[in-house]
N, C-alpha and C positions, 0 to 999 in steps of 0.2 A: 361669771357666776361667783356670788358671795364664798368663801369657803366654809364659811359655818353650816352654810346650806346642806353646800356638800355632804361633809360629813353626820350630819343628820337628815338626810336623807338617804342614806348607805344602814345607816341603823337603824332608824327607824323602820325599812324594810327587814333586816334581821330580827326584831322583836314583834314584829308582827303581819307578815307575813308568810302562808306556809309554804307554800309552789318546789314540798320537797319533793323529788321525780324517782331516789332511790327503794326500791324494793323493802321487804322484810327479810330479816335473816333468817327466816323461817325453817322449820325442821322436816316441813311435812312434801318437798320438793323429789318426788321419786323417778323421776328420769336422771337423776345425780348417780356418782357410781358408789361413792360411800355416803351412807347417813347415820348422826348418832345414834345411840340406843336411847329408849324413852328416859332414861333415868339420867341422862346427859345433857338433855333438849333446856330441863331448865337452867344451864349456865351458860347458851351459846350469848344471849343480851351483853352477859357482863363479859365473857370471854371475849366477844367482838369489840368493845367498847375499851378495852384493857390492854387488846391487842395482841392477846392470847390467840386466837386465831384469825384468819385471814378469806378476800370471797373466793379463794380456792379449796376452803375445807375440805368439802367433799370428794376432791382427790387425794386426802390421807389421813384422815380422822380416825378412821378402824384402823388403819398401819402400824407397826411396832414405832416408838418416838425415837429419833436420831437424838446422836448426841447435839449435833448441831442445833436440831431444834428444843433439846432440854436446854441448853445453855441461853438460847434467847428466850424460853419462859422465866428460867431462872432470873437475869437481868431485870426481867418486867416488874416480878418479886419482890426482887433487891430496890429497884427505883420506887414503887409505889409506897416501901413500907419505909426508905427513905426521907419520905415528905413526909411523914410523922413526928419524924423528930425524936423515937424515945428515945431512952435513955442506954445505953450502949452497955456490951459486958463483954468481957476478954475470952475472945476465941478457945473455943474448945479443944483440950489437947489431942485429940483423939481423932487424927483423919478419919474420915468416913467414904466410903467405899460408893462411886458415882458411877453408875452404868443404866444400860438404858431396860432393866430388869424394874417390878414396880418397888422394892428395896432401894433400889440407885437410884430412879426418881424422887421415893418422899427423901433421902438422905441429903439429894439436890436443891429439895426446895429447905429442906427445914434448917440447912445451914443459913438463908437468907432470912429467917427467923432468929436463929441463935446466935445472931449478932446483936441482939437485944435483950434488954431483963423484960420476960414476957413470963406470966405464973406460967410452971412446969414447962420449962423450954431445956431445963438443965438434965431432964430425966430420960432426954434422949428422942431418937426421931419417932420410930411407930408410936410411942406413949403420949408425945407432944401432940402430933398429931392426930393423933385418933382422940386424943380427949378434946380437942378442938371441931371434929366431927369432920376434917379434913380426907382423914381413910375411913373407910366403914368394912367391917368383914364380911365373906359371906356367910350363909345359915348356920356355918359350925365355927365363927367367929375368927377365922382366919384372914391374915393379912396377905396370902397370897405373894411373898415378898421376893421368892426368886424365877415367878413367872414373868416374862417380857410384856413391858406398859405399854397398850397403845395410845394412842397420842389424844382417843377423847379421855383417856382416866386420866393423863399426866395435867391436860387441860384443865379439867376439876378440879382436880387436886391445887394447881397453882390457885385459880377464881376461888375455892374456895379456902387455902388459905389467905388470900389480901380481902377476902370481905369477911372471915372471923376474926384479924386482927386488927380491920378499921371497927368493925362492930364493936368489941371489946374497948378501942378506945374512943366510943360515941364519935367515930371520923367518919369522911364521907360529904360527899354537896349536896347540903342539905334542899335547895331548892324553893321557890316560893312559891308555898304549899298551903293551899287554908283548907279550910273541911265544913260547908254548907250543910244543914238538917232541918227538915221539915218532915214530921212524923216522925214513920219507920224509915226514911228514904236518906241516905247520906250520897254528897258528891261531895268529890275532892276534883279542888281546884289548883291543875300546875302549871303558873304561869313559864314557859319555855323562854329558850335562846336557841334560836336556830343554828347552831353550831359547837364544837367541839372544841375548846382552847383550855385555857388557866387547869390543866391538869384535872378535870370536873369530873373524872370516873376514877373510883367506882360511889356509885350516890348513897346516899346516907341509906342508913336499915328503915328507917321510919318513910320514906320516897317507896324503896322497894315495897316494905310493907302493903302502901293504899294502891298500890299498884295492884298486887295480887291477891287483895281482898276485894277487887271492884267484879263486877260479871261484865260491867260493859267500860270500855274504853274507847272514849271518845274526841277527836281532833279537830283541826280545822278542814283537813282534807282525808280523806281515807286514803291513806298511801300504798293499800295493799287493791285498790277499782286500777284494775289492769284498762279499763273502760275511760278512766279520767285520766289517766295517765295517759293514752293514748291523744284525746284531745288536746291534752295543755301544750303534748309535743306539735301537735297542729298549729295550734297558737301562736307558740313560738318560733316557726318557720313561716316563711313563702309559701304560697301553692299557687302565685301569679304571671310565674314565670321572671319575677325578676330577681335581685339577691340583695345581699348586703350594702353591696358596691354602688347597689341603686340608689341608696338610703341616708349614704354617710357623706361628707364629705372627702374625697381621695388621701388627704393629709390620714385621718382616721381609721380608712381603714388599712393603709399601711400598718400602720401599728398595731390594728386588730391581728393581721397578717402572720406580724412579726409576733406576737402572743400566740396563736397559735402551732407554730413552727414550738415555740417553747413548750408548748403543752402538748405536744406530739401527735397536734394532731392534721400536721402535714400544710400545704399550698392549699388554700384556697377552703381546709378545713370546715372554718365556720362561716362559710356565704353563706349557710342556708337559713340561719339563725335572725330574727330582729332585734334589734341595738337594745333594747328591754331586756331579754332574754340571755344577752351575752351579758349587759348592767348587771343586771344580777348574779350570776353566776364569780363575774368578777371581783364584786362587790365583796360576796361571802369570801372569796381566794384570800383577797385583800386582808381580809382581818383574821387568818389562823397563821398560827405563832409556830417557834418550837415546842410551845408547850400544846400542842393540837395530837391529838393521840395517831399512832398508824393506819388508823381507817377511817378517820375523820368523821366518826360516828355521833350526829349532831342529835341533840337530847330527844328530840320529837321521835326521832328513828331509832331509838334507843327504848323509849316508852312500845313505840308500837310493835319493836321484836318481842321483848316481853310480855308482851298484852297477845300474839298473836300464839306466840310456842306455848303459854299457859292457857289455851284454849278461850279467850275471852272472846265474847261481842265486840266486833270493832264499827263504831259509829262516827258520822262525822258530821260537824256546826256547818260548813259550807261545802259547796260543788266546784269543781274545779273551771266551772265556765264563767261562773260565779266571779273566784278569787282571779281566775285568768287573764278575766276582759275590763278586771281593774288595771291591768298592765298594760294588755293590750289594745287600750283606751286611750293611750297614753298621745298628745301630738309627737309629729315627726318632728316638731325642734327638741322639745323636753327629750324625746328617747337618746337623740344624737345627744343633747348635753348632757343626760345621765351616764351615758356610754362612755364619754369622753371623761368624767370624772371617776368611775369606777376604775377604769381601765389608767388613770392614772395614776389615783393610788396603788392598784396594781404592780405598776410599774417600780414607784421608787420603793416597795416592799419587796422586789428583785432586788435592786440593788441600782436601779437606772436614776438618770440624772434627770430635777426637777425644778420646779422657782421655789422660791422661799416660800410662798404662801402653801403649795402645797405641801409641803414639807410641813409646816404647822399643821395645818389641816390633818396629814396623817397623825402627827403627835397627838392633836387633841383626839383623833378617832381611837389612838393607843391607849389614852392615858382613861378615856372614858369607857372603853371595850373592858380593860383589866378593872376598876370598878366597879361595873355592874355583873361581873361575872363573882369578884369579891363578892358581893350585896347576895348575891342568888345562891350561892354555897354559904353563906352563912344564913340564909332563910333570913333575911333584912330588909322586908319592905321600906322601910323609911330609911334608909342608907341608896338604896337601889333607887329611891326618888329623888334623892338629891343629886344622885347623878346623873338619870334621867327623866330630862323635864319634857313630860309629855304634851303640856299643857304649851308649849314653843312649838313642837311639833306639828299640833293640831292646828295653831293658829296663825303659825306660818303660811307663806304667800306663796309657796311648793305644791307645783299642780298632784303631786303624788301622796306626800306626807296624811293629810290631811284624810283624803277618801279612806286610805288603811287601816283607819281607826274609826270617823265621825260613820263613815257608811256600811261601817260593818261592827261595833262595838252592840248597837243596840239588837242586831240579831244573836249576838252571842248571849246577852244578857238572857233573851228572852227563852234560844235553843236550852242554857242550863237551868232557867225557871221550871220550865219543861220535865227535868229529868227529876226534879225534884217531886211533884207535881203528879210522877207517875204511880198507879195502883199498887198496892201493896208496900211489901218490903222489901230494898232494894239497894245497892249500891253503885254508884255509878265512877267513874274517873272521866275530867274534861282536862287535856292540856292543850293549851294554845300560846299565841307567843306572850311572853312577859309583857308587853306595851297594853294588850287586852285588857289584862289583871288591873291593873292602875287609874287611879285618877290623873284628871279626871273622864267621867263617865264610863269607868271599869267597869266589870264582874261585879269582883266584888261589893262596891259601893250600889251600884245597879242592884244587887242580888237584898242587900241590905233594907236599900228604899223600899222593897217590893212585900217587906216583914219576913222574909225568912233569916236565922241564925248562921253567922259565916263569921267563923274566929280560923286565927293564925294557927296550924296543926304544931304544937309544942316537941 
């Protein structure tokens, strides 16, 4: 197998492909034993994405916050407001009193501010913070400061200070975002990346913004059809009685094997899965970094938590039997050879031993993954094109590449024509993966041909 294939063939399924299988982080799950208060629901997106909270929430969100756990929000704080870059001021002389009271929480967070010249940082924590909108008081304007914090205010409190001080300094992945109009009718288009790496949260204000000004939020799959989820898991297993072992050649699936042992998930773990399904899977493992946040909260699942705890319409461009049985379409050579290269990159991203070629291959898969993740936080379509050339992909001799795009670009076109199209006034959000977005035969340029207005959202 060429290696250039390879590794554009591993991307080109990340940018456009959805076959994401994880839930929403939804707020409205009442069989849980703790749930947040309404006034909390809208910062679980950016808390999960941040890494502020974790999928065990709900056994201690209402709880008092340990110290242990202030000290790892605090970290989060400190790293996020890090990548900034400001400009630095000399420690405060003045210890400040850190306990797990909501006084010792903002004191905890705002020292991880007052390491910087940020306006009014000098005037102290409740003042800093509360003009920030970080604390809010109750009805008789009180900060509450020696009652014990539980872990959803301390949560807030941290999310909402790291998106007041990206805000303030225009920071944030901006995303590539254009904004279509016909009439009364606005859709905003965000081309996605199925995954979580180059530090991409928390996303610009202007991202958030067309988020929760849409009513309806719309995908490639609806990730919350407990219905389609169910089939895709179909899809991707046996029901024939045979397994894995049937499918691969033995070389292969020792080493599938031996991956699973790694991922803990025991002897014989993944027989049940087809070489497709494990490709994939691998594929995405393969390409997140250190820099991949604690939950590995990939941007499409990040729009859809948002879109679902702000009570939106959730819609979606395809079905998952649909997007599935492009996979599952796939010959029993192609899936063994995609298996084989997913899982090899894989592999020498452990740390295991490989040929030179793949070893290139990963490089170039590194060096073009950090790229267009650059290009998509700085909202740069024509930076993002140059690094990926769609127009290879499509016309490539890769029984996969091709269908991803040429067999499903022009339903997309037509699903957003649609939305625009619809009666009255109305706002819509469509994200799908960033390869959809582009030339050629994008959205975009699709949306254009058709006479509707589609500019880059400034």
């Amino acid at each position: 197998m060429k290696k250039h294939h390879m590794f554009r063939r591993l991307l080109a399924g990340v940018l456009a492909a959805g076959l994401l299988t994880l839930p929403a982080l939804a707020a409205e799950d009442t069989q849980q034993t703790q749930m947040p208060d309404p006034w909390a629901v809208s910062a679980l997106a950016d808390s999960y994405a941040l890494g502020l909270v974790d999928d065990n929430y709900t056994s201690y969100i209402q709880s008092t916050v340990t110290m242990e756990q202030l000290e790892n929000m605090s970290r989060i704080v400190a790293d996020k407001l890090a990548l900034l870059e400001l400009p630095q001021r000399t420690a405060d002389a003045v210890s400040l009193v850190v306990d797990t009271t909501r006084g010792g929480v903002m004191n905890a967070l705002y020292q991880q501010a007052a390491a910087y010249e940020l306006p009014g940082v000098e005037e102290g924590a409740a003042s800093f913070l509360a003009g920030l909108g970080v604390v809010q008081g109750d009805q008789a304007g009180e900060l509450a400061l020696e009652r014990p914090c539980t872990y959803q205010e301390a949560m807030v409190m941290a999310n909402r200070l790291i998106l007041a001080v990206y805000d303030a300094n225009d920071a944030g992945a901006k995303g590539l975002l254009w904004k279509a109009t016909n009439g009364e009718n606005t859709l905003y288009l965000l081309g996605t990346i199925h995954l979580d790496r180059d530090n991409v949260y928390p996303l610009h204000k202007s991202l958030r913004d067309a988020i929760d000004a849409s009513q309806t939020v719309s995908f490639e799959l609806d990730l919350n059809d407990q219905e389609g989820l169910a089939l895709l898991k179909s899809m991707q297993t046996y029901a024939d009685g045979t397994t894995l072992a049937d499918h691969i050649s033995p070389e292969l699936y020792q080493r599938v094997q031996a991956q699973a042992e790694a991922l803990g998930m025991g002897a014989n773990g993944l027989d049940a899965y087809k070489p497709w399904a494990l490709a994939s899977t691998f594929s995405t493992l393969s390409m997140t970094n250190d820099t991949t946040g604690a939950n590995a909260m990939t941007i499409d699942l990040y729009v859809n938590t948002r879109a679902v705890n702000g009570g939106k319409t959730i819609d979606a461009v395809e079905t998952y039997a649909f997007q599935g049985g492009i996979f599952d379409g796939l010959s029993a050579e192609y899936q063994e050879t995609y298996l084989d290269a997913s899982l090899s990159l894989l592999e020498l991203a452990q740390g295991g031993e490989t040929d030179p070629a793949m070893e290139e291959a990963a490089q170039q898969q590194e060096e073009m993954m950090s790229g267009i993740f650059a290009a998509w936080k700085a909202r740069d379509p024509e930076a993002f094109a140059q690094v990926y050339d769609k127009a290879s992909v499509i016309n490539s001799d890769d029984e996969l590449n091709a269908k991803l795009f040429t067999e499903r670009d022009p339903g997309m076109i037509q699903a957003a024509a649609s939305y625009l199209e619809t009666e009255g006034e109305n706002t819509f959000f469509l994200a799908v993966g960033a390869g959809h977005m582009v030339d050629p035969g994008g959205i975009v340029s699709g949306l254009r041909e058709l006479g509707y207005t589609v500019e880059l959202v400034e």
